[in-house]
N, C-alpha and C positions, 0 to 999 in steps of 0.2 A: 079950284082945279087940283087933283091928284097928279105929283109927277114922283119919281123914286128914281133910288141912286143905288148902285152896289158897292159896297166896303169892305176891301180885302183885310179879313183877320187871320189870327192862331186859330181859330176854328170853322176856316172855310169863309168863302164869300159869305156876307150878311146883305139881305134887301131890307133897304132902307125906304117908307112910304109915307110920303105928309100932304097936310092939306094946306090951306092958305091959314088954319085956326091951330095947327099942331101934327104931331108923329100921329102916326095912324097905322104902322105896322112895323117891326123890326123882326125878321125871321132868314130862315133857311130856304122858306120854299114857299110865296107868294102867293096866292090864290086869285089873284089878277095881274094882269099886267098893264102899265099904266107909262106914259110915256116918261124918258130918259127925262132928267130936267133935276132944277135945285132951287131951291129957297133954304129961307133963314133957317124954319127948322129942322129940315136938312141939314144941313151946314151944322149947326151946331152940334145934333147929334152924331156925326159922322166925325166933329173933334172929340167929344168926349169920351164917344167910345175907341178911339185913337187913342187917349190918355187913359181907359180905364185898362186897355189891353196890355198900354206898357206899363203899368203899377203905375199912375200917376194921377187916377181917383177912384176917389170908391163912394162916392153918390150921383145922381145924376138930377138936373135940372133944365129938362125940357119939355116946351108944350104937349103935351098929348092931345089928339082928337080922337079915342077911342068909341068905339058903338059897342053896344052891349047890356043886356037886362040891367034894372037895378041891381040885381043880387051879384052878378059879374062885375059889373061895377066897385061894388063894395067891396068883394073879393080879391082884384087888381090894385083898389086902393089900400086894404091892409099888405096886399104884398112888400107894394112899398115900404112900408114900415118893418121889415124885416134888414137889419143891418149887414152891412159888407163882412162880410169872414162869419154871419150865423147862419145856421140854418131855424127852422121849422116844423111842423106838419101838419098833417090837414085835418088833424085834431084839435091843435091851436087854434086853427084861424076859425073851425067851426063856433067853439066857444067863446074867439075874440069876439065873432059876428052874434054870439046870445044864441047862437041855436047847431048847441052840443051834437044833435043828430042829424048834422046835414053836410055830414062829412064827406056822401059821395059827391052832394050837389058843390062842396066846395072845389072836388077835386074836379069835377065836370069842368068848372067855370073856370078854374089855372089852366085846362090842358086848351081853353079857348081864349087865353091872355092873348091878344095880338100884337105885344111889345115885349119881344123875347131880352133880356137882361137885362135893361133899361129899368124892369118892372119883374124883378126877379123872382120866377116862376121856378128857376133852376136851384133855388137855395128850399125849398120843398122838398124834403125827403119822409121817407116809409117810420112810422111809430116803432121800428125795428131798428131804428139809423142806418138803415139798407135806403140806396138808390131807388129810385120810384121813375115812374115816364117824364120824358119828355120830348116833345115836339120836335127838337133839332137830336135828338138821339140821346142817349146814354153818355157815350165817348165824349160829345159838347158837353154834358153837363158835368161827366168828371172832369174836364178841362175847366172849367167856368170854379168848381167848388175848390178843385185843385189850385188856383191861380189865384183864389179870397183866402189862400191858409187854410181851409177847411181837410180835413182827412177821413174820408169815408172807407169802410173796410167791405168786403163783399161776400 
């Protein structure tokens, strides 16, 4: 059973969504709704990013239940591997993943990440070190790169 929690942050309420297997969504703006309620992975994610909000981590370690292509998959999973205070782009990850020209396909599959920071989407920026999309906005994501030390100019 899907239940979700809302957690008030510095960048607005966050909806929090887990299964009985893991997190299944972390965003700004939900695409179902699914009844109030909590479990473990809840809970835990709901302290972490409590601790990652007040400088008091910078990785996370919680189950995920994500759906999604293989190739998003893989995608989500190299994001991971992107450390606290670096960025990115989507040039890297195309060649992380062996295939140089699939740079839009990578950027398709981050903008359909459905575990916003947890699975940092937001440390993705433009081969110009210019800000790029994101999902919960711009303003979140210079909050988000702002608050890992990162300084991005525009």
């Amino acid at each position: 059973m899907k239940v979700q929690t809302t957690l008030a942050s510095p960048v607005g309420d966050v909806t929090l969504q887990a299964t009985d297997k893991g997190l299944s969504y972390v965003g700004f703006a939900p695409k179902s709704r699914y009844p109030d309620g909590s479990n473990t992975h809840l809970e835990r994610a709901c302290e972490q990013l409590t601790e990652y909000f007040a400088g008091q981590r910078t990785c996370f370690d919680v189950a995920l239940d994500t759906q999604g292509t293989p190739f998003q998959q893989a995608v989500w999973q190299l994001l991971c591997q992107i450390p606290f205070g670096e960025t990115n782009t989507y040039g890297w990850m195309a060649n992380k993943l062996e295939n140089p020209k699939a740079v839009r396909a990578v950027g398709s599959a981050n903008g359909k990440n459905p575990i916003s920071i947890i699975v940092p989407c937001h440390r993705i920026i433009g081969a110009n070190g210019k800000l790029t999309g994101y999902a919960g906005g711009l303003a979140r994501k210079s909050w988000l790169l702002a608050h890992e030390g990162i300084k991005i100019t525009q």
